[in-house]
Each structure stands twice: as C-alpha cells, then as structure tokens.
VOMARDREN-776969 format. One record per residue (C-alpha): chain; residue in three letters; z, x, y; residue number from 0. Coordinates in nm, 2 decimals, padded with zeros to 4 digits, always signed. Example, Ala and Ser with C-alpha at 12.3 -4.5 7.8 and 13.67 -1.06 7.14 Angstrom:
<site><kette>A</kette><rest>ALA</rest><w>+00.78</w><u>+01.23</u><v>-00.45</v><nr>0</nr></site>
<site><kette>A</kette><rest>SER</rest><w>+00.71</w><u>+01.37</u><v>-00.11</v><nr>1</nr></site>
***
This chain:
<site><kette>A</kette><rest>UNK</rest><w>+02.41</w><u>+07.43</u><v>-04.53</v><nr>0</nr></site>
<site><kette>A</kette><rest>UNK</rest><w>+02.31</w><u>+07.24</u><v>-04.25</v><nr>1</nr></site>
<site><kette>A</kette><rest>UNK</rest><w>+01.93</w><u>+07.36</u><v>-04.27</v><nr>2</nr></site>
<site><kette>A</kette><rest>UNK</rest><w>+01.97</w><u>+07.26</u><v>-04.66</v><nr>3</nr></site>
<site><kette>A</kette><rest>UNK</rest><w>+02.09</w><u>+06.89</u><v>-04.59</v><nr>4</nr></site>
<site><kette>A</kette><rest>UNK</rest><w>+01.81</w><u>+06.83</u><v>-04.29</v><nr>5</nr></site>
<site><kette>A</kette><rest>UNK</rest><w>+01.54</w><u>+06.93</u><v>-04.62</v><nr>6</nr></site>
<site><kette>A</kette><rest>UNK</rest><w>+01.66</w><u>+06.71</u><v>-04.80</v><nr>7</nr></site>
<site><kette>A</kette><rest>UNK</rest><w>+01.63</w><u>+06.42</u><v>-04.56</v><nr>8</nr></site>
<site><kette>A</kette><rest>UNK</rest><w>+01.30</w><u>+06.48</u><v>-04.47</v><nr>9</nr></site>
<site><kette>A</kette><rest>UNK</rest><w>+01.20</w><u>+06.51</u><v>-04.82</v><nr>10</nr></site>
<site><kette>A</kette><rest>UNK</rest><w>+01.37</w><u>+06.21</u><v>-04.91</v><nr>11</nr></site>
<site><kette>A</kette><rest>UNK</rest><w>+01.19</w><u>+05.99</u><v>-04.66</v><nr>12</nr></site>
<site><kette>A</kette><rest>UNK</rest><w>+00.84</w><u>+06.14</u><v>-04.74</v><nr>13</nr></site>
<site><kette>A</kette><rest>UNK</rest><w>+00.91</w><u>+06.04</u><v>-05.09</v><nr>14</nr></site>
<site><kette>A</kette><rest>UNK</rest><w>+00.97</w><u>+05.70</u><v>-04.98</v><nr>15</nr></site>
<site><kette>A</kette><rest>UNK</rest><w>+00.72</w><u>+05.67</u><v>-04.73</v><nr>16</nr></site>
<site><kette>A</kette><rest>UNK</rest><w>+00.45</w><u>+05.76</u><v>-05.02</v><nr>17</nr></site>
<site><kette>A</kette><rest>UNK</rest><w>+00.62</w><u>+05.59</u><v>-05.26</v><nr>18</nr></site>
<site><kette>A</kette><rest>UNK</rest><w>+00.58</w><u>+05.28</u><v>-05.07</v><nr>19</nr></site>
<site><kette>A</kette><rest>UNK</rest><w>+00.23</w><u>+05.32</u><v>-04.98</v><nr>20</nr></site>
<site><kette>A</kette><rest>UNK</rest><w>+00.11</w><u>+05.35</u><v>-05.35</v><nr>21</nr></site>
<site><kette>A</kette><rest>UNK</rest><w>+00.29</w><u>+05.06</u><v>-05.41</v><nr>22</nr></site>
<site><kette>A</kette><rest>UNK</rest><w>+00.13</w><u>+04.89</u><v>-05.15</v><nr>23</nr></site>
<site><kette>A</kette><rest>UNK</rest><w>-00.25</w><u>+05.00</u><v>-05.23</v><nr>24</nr></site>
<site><kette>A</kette><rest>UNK</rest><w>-00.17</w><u>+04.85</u><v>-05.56</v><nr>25</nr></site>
<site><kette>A</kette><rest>UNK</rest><w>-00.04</w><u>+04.53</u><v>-05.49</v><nr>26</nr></site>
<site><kette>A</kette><rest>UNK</rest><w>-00.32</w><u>+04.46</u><v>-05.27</v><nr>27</nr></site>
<site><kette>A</kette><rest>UNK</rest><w>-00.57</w><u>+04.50</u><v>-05.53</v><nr>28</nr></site>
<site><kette>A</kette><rest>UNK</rest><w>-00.41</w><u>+04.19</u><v>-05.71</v><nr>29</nr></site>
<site><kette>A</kette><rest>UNK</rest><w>-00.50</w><u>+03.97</u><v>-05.39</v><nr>30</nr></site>
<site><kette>A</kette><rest>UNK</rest><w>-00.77</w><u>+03.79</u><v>-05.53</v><nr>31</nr></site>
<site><kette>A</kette><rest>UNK</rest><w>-00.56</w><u>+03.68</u><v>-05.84</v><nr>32</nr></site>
<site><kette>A</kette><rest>UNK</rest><w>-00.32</w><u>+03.49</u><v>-05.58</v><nr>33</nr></site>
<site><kette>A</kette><rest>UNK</rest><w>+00.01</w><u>+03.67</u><v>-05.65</v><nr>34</nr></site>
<site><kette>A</kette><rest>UNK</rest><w>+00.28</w><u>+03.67</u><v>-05.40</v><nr>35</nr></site>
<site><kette>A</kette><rest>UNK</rest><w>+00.27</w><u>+03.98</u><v>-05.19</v><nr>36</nr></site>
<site><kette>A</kette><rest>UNK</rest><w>+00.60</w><u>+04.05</u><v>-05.06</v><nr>37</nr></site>
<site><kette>A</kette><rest>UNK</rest><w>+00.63</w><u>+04.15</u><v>-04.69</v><nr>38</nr></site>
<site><kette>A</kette><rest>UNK</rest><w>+00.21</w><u>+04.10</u><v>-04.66</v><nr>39</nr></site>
<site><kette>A</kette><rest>UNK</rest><w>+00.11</w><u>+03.89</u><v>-04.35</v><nr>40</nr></site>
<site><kette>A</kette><rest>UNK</rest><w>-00.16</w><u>+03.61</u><v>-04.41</v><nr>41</nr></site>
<site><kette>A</kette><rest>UNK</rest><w>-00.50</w><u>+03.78</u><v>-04.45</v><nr>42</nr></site>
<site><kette>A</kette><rest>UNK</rest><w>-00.78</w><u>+03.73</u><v>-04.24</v><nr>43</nr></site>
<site><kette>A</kette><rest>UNK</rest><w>-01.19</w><u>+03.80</u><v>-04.23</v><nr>44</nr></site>
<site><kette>A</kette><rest>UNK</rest><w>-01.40</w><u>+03.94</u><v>-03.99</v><nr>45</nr></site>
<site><kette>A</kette><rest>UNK</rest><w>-01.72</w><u>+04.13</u><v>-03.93</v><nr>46</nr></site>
<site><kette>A</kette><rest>UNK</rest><w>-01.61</w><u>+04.48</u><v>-03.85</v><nr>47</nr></site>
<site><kette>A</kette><rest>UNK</rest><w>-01.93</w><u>+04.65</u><v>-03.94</v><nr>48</nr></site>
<site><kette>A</kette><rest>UNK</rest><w>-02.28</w><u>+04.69</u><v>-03.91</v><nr>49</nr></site>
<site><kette>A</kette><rest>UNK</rest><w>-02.43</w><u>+04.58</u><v>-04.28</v><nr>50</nr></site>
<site><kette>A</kette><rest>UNK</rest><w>-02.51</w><u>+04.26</u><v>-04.26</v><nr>51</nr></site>
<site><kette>A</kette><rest>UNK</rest><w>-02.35</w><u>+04.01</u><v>-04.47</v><nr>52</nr></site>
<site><kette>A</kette><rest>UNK</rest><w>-02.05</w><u>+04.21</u><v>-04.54</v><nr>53</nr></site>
<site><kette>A</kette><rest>UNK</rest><w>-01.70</w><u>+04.05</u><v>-04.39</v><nr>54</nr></site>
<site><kette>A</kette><rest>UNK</rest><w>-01.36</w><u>+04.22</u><v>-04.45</v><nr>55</nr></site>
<site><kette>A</kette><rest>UNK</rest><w>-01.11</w><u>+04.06</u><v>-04.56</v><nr>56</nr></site>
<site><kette>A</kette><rest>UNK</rest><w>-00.79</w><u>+04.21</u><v>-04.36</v><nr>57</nr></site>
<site><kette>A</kette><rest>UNK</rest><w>-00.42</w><u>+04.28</u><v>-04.52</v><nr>58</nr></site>
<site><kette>A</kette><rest>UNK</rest><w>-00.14</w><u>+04.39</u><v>-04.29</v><nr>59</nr></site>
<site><kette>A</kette><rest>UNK</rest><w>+00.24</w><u>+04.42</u><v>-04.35</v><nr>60</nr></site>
<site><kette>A</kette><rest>UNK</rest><w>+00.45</w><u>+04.62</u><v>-04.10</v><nr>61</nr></site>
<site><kette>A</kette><rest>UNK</rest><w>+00.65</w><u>+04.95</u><v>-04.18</v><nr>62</nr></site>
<site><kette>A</kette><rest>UNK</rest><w>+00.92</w><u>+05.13</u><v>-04.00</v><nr>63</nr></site>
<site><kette>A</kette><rest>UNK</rest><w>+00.71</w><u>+05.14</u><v>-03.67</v><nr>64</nr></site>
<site><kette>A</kette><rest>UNK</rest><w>+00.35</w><u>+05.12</u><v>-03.81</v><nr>65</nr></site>
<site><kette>A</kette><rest>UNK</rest><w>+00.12</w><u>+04.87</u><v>-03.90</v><nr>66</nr></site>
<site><kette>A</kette><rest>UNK</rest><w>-00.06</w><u>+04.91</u><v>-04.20</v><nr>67</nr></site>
<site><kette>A</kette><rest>UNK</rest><w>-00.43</w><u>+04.74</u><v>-04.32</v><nr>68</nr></site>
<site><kette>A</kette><rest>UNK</rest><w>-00.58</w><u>+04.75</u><v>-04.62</v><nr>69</nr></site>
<site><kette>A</kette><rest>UNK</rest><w>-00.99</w><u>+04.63</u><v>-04.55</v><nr>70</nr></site>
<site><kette>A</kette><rest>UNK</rest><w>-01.14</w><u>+04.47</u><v>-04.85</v><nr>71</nr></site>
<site><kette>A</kette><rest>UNK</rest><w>-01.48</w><u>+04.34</u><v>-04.94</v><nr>72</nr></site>
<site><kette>A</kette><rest>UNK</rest><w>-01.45</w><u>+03.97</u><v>-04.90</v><nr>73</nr></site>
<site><kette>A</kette><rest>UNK</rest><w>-01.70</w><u>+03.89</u><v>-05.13</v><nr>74</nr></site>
<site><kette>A</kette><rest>UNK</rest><w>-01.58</w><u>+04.18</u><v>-05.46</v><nr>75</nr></site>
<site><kette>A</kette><rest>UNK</rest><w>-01.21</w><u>+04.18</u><v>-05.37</v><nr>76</nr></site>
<site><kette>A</kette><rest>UNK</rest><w>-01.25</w><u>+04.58</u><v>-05.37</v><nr>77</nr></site>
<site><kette>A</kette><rest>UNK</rest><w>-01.07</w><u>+04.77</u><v>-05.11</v><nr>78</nr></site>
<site><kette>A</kette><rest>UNK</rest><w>-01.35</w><u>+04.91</u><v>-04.87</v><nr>79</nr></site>
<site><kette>A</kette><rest>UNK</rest><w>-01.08</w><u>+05.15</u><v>-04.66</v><nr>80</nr></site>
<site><kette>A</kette><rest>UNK</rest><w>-00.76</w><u>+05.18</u><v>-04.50</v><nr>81</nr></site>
<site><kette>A</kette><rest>UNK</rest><w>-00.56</w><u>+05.24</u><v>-04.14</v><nr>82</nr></site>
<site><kette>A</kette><rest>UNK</rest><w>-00.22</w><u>+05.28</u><v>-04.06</v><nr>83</nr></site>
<site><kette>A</kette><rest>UNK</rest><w>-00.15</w><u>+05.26</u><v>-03.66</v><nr>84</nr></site>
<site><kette>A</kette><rest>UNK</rest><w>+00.24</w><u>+05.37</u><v>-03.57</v><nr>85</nr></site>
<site><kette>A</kette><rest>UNK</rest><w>+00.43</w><u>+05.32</u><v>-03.25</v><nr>86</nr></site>
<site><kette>A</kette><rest>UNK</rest><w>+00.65</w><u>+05.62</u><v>-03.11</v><nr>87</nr></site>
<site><kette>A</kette><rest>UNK</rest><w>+00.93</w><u>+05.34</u><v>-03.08</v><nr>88</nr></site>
<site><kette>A</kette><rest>UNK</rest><w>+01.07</w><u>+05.05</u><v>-03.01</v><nr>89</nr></site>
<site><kette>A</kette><rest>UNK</rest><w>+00.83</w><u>+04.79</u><v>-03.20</v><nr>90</nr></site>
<site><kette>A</kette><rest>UNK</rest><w>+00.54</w><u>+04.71</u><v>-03.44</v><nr>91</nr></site>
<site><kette>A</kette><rest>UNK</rest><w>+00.19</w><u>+04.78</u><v>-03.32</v><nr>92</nr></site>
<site><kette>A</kette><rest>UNK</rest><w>+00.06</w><u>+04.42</u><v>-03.33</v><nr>93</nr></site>
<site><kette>A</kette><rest>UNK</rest><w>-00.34</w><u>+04.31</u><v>-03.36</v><nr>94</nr></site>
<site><kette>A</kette><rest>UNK</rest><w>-00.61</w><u>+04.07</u><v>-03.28</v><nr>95</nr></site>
<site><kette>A</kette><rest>UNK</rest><w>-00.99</w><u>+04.02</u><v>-03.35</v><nr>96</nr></site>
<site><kette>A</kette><rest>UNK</rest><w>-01.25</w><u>+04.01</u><v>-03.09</v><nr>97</nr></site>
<site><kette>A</kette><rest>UNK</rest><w>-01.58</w><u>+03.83</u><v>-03.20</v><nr>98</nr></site>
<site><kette>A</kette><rest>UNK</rest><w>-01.87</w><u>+04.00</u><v>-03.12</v><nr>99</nr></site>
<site><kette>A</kette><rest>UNK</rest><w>-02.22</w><u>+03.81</u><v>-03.13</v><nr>100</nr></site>
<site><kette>A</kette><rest>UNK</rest><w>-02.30</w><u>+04.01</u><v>-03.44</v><nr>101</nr></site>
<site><kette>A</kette><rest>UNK</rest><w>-02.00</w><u>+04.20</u><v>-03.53</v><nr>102</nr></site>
<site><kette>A</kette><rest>UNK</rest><w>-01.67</w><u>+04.20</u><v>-03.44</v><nr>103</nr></site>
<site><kette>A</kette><rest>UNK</rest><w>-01.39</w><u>+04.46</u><v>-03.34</v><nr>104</nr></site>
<site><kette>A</kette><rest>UNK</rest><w>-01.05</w><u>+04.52</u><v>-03.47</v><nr>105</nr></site>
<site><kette>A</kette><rest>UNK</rest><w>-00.82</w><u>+04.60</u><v>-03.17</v><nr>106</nr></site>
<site><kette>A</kette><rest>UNK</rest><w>-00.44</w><u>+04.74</u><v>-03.16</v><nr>107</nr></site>
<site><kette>A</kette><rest>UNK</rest><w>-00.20</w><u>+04.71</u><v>-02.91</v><nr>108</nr></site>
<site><kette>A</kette><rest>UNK</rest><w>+00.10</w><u>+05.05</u><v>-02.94</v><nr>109</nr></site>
<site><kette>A</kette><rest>UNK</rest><w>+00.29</w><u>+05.19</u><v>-02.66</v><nr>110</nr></site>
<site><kette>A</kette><rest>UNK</rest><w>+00.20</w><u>+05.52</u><v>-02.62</v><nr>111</nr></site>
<site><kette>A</kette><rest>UNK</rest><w>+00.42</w><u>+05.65</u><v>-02.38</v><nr>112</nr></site>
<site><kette>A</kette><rest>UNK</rest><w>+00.73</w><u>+05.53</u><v>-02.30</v><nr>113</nr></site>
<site><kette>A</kette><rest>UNK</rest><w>+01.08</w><u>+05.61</u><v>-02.11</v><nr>114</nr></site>
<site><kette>A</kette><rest>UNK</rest><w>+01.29</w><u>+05.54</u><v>-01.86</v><nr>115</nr></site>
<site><kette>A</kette><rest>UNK</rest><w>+01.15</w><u>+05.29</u><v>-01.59</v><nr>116</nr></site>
<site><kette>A</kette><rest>UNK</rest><w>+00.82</w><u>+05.34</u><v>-01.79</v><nr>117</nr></site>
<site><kette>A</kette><rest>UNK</rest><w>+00.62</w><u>+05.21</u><v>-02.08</v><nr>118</nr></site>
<site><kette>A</kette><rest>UNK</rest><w>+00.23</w><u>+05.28</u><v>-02.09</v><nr>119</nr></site>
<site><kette>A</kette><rest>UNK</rest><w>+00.10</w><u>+05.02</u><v>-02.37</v><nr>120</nr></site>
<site><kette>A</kette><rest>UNK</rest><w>-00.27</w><u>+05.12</u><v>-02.53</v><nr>121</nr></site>
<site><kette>A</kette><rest>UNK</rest><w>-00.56</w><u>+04.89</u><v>-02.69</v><nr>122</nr></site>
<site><kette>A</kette><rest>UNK</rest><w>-00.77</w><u>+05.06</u><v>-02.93</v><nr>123</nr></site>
<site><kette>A</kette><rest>UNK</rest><w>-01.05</w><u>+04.94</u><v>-03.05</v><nr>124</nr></site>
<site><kette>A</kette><rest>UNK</rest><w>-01.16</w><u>+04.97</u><v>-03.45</v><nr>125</nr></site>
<site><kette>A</kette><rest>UNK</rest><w>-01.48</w><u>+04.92</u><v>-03.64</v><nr>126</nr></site>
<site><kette>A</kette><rest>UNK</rest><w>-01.62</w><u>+05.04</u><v>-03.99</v><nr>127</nr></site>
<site><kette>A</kette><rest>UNK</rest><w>-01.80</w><u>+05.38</u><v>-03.93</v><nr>128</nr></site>
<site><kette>A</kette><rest>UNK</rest><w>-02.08</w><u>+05.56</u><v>-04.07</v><nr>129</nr></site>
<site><kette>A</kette><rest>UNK</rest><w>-01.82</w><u>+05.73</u><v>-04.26</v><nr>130</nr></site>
<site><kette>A</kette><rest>UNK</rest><w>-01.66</w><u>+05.46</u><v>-04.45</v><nr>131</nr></site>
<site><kette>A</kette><rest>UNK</rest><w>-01.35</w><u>+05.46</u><v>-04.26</v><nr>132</nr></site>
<site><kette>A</kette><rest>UNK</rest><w>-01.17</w><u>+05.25</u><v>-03.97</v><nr>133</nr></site>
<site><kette>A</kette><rest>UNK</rest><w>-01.36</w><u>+05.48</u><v>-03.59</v><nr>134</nr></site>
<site><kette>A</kette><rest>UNK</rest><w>-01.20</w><u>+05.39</u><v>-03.29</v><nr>135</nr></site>
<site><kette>A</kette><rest>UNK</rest><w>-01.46</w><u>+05.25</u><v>-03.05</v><nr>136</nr></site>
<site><kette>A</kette><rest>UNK</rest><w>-01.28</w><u>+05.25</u><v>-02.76</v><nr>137</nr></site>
<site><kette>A</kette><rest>UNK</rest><w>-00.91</w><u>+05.29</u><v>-02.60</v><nr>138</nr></site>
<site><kette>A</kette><rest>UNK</rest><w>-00.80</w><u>+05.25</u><v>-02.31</v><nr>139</nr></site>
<site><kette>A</kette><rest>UNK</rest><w>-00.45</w><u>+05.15</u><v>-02.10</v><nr>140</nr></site>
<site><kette>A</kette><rest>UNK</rest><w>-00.40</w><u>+04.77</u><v>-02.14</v><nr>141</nr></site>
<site><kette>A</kette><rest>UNK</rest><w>-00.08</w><u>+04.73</u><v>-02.00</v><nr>142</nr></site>
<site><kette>A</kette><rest>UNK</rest><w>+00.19</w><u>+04.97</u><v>-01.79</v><nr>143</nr></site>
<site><kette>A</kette><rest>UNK</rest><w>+00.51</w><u>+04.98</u><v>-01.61</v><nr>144</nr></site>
<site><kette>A</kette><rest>UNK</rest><w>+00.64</w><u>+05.27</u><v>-01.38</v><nr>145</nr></site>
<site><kette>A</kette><rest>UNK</rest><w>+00.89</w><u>+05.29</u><v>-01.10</v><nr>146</nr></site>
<site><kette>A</kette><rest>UNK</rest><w>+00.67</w><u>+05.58</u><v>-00.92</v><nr>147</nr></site>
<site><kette>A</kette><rest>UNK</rest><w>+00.86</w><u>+05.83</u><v>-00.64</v><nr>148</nr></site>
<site><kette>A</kette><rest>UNK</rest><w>+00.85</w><u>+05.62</u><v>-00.35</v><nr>149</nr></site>
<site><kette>A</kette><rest>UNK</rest><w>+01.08</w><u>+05.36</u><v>-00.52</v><nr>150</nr></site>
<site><kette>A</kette><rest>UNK</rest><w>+00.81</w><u>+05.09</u><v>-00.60</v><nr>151</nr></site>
<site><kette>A</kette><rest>UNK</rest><w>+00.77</w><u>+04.90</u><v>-00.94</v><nr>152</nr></site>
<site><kette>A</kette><rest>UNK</rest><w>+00.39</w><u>+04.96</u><v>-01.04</v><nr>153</nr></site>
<site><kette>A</kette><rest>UNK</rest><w>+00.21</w><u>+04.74</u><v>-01.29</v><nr>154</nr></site>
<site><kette>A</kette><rest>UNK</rest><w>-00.13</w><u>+04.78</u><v>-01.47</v><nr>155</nr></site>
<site><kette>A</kette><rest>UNK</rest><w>-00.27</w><u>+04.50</u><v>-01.67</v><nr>156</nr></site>
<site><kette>A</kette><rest>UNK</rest><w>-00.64</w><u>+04.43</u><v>-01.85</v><nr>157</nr></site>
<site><kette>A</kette><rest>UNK</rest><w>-00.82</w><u>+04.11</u><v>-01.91</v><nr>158</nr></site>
<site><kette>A</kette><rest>UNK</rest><w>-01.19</w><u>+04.18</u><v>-02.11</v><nr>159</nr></site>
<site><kette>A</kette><rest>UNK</rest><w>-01.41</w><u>+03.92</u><v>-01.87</v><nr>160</nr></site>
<site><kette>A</kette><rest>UNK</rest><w>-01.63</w><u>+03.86</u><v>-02.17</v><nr>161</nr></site>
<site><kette>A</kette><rest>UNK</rest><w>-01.41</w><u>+03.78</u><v>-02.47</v><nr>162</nr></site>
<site><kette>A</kette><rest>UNK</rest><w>-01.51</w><u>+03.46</u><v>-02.54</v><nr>163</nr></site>
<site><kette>A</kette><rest>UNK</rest><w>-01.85</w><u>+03.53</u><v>-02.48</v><nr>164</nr></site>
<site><kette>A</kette><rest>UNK</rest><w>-01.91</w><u>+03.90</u><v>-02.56</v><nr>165</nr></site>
<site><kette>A</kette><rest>UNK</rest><w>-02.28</w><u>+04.10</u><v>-02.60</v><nr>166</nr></site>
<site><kette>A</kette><rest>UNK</rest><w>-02.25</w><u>+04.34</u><v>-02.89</v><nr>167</nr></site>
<site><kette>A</kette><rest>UNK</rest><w>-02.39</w><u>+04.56</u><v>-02.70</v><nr>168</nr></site>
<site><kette>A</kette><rest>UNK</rest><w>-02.13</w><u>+04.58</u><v>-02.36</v><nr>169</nr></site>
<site><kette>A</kette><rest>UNK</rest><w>-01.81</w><u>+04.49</u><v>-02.27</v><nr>170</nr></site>
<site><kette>A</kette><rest>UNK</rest><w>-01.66</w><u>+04.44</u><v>-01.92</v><nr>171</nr></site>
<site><kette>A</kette><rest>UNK</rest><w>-01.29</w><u>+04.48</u><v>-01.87</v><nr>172</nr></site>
<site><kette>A</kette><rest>UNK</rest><w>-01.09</w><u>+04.38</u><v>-01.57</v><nr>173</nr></site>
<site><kette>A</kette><rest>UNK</rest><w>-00.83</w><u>+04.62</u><v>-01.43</v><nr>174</nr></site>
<site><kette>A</kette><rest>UNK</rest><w>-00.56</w><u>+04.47</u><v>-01.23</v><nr>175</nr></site>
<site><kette>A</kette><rest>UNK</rest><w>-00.32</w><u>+04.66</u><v>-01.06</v><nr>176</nr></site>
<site><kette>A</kette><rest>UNK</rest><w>+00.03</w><u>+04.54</u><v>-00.87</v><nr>177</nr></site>
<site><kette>A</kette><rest>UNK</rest><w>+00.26</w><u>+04.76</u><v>-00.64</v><nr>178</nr></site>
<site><kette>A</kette><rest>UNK</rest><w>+00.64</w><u>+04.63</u><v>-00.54</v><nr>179</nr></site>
<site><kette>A</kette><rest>UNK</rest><w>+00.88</w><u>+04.75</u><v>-00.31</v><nr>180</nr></site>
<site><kette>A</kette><rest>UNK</rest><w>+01.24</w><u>+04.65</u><v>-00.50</v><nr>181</nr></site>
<site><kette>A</kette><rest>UNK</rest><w>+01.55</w><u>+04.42</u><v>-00.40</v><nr>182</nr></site>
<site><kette>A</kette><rest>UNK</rest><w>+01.88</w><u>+04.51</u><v>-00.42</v><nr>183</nr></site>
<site><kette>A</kette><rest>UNK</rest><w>+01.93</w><u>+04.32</u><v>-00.70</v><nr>184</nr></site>
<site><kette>A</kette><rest>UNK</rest><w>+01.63</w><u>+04.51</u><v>-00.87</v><nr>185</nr></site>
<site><kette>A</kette><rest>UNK</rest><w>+01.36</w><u>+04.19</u><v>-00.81</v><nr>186</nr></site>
<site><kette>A</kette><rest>UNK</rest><w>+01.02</w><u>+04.24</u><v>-00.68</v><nr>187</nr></site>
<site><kette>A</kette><rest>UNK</rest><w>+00.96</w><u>+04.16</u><v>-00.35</v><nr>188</nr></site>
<site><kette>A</kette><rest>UNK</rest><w>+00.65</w><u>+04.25</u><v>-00.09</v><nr>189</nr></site>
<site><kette>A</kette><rest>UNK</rest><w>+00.37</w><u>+04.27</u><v>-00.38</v><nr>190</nr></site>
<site><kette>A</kette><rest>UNK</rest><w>+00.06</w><u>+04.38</u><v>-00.31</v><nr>191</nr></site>
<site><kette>A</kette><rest>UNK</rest><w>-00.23</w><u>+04.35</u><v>-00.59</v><nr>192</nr></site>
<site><kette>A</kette><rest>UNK</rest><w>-00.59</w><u>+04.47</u><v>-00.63</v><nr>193</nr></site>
<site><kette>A</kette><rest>UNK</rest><w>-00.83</w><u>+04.49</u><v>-00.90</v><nr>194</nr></site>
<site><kette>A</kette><rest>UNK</rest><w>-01.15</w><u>+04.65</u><v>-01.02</v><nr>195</nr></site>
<site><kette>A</kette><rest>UNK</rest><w>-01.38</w><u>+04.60</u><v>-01.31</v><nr>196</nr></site>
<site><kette>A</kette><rest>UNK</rest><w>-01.47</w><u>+04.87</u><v>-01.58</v><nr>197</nr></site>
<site><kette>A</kette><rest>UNK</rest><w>-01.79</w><u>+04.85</u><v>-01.79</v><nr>198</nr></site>
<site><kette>A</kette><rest>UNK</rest><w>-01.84</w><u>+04.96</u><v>-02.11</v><nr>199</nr></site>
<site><kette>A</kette><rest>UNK</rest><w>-02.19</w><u>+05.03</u><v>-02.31</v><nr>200</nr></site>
<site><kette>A</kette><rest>UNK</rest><w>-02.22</w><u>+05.04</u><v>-02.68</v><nr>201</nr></site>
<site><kette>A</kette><rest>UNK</rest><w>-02.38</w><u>+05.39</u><v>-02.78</v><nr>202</nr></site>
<site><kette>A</kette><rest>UNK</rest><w>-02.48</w><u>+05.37</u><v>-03.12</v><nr>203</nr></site>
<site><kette>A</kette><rest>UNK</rest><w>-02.56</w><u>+05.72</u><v>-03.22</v><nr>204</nr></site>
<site><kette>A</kette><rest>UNK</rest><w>-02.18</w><u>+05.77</u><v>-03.16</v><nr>205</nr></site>
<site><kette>A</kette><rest>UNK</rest><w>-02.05</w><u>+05.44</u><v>-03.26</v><nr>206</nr></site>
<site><kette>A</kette><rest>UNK</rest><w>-01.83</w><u>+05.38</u><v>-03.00</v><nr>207</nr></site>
<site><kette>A</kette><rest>UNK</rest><w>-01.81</w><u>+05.23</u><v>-02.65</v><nr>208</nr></site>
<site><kette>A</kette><rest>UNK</rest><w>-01.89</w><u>+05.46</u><v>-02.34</v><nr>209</nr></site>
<site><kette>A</kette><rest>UNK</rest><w>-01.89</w><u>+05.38</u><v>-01.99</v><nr>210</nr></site>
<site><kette>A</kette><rest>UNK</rest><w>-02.15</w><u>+05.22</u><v>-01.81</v><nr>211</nr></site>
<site><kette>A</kette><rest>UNK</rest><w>-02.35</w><u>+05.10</u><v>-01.53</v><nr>212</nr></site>
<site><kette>A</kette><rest>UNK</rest><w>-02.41</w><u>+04.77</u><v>-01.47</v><nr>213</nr></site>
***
C-alpha cells in the first residue's frame, strides 16, 4: 500500500512539473504581444552566440529549485532554445551576463554540494552551440565553505580579472583562498590568505573554455 501511495506522488508531481512547463513554453511565445506573464522576471538581451547579428532575448522565472530560460530571437520573437538549471537545495540558481568583445556568456551560480559545515557553490558558463542548444563553456568552483579536520574554517572565492574588459578569446580568473583557526564563540580568528590565478583559452573546435598558458 505504501509502495502504491509513493507512485502516486511521484506521478503526481511529474504531471505537474510538465504540466507547468508547457504552460510555460506557451506563454512565452506571446511575449512580443506585451501580455502579462505571471511569475516571468524582466527579460533581457545578449549575444550568446557566434552568428553575427543575432541577440537573444532571455526569459527566466524560477521553479521549485530551478531556474528556467526560454532564449528567443530578439529580432522574430521565435523561441531559439531552452535550459533549465536546478539547485540540490536550499535556493534558486541565480544568473548574470558577462560581455564578451564579440559575444557574450550566460553564467549560473548553484550549489553543488552542500552539508553540514560545507557548501561548494559552482559558476557555469553557457553559450549557443553548434547544436542549437544552451553548451556549457566552462565551470568551475566560485565560491566554498568547509570546516576541514584540523578544526579550521576554509573559504574559496573567484573574481574573473578581466570582466569588464574581457578578450573573446581568454579569460583569467583569480582564485583566492582563506584558512581560520576558530574562537570559542565560533568567529574567525588567525586568518591566513593566498591566491593564485587560473587562465582559460577559448578552443573553438570544442566550443568551450580550456586551460591555458599565458
């Protein structure tokens, strides 16, 4: 009975999850004739491919713990493709664009790990593929937290150097690191802090960022 009622849950929230996705792909398409879209966050353009003169205009809306985005030609109003990022837990993926020289990227922040005295927070990096779809260009650890055996807090954090500057073709992304030994009243105290700089190249066969030499 038990096994019976557990089915029916999951089927239930399948069936909703779908249902609400149609309903979303479909509401979108009426953007361009400026009807209210519940729940829809205010859309945005940028130059997440390669062809040149095309800009996508970007819907989002949050579900449960994904964010979803609906791509569309900014010039036709037709959807181009779609993405849906979720989160394990705890809260919404959340977004911003990077402006390339020529192009720009798409790039999501979700925790990807996460537990007790931990959280590991990811950036991926999305552009318009060969394919037609959303490719992840690049991912990597933005931001972390662990309390590691020898009783220490341990912090990782990211800052991309060139962000307001950036060559399509590279991106350099600094990596800082802090270690603290921990009060009795659960404070940092004695921090120590170094940092190192990663470089990425663009490889265009695969579409994606790889690491580099500088």
């Amino acid at each position: 009975m038990k096994n019976k009622l557990l089915y029916i849950c999951i089927l239930a929230i399948f069936s909703v999850g779908f249902f609400f996705l149609g309903w979303f792909i479909h509401k979108t398409t009426l953007i361009s004739t400026s009807i209210d879209i519940s729940g829809i966050e205010e859309a945005e353009t940028a130059r997440l491919t390669n062809i040149d003169g095309l800009e996508l205009k970007i819907i989002t809306n949050t579900y449960f713990f994904s964010r979803n985005f609906i791509f569309l030609d900014d010039k036709t109003g037709e959807i181009v493709t779609t993405l849906s990022v979720e989160n394990p837990a705890r809260e919404w993926p959340y977004y911003r664009i990077v402006k390339g020289y020529t192009r720009d990227w798409l790039v999501v922040t979700r925790i990807l790990r996460w537990g007790t005295g931990m959280q590991d927070n990811y950036d991926e990096w999305y552009i318009l593929g060969r394919s037609g779809k959303m490719e992840m260009a690049l991912s990597y650890s933005s931001e972390s937290y662990v309390l590691d055996y020898d009783g220490k807090n341990l912090y990782w954090s990211t800052d991309i150097i060139n962000e307001s500057y950036p060559d399509d073709s590279a991106v350099d992304i600094k990596v800082i690191e802090k270690s603290c030994s921990i009060t009795e009243d659960g404070s940092d105290k004695d921090c120590s802090e170094s940092s190192s700089i990663v470089h990425y190249v663009w490889d265009s066969d695969r579409e994606e960022f790889v690491f580099g030499n500088k």
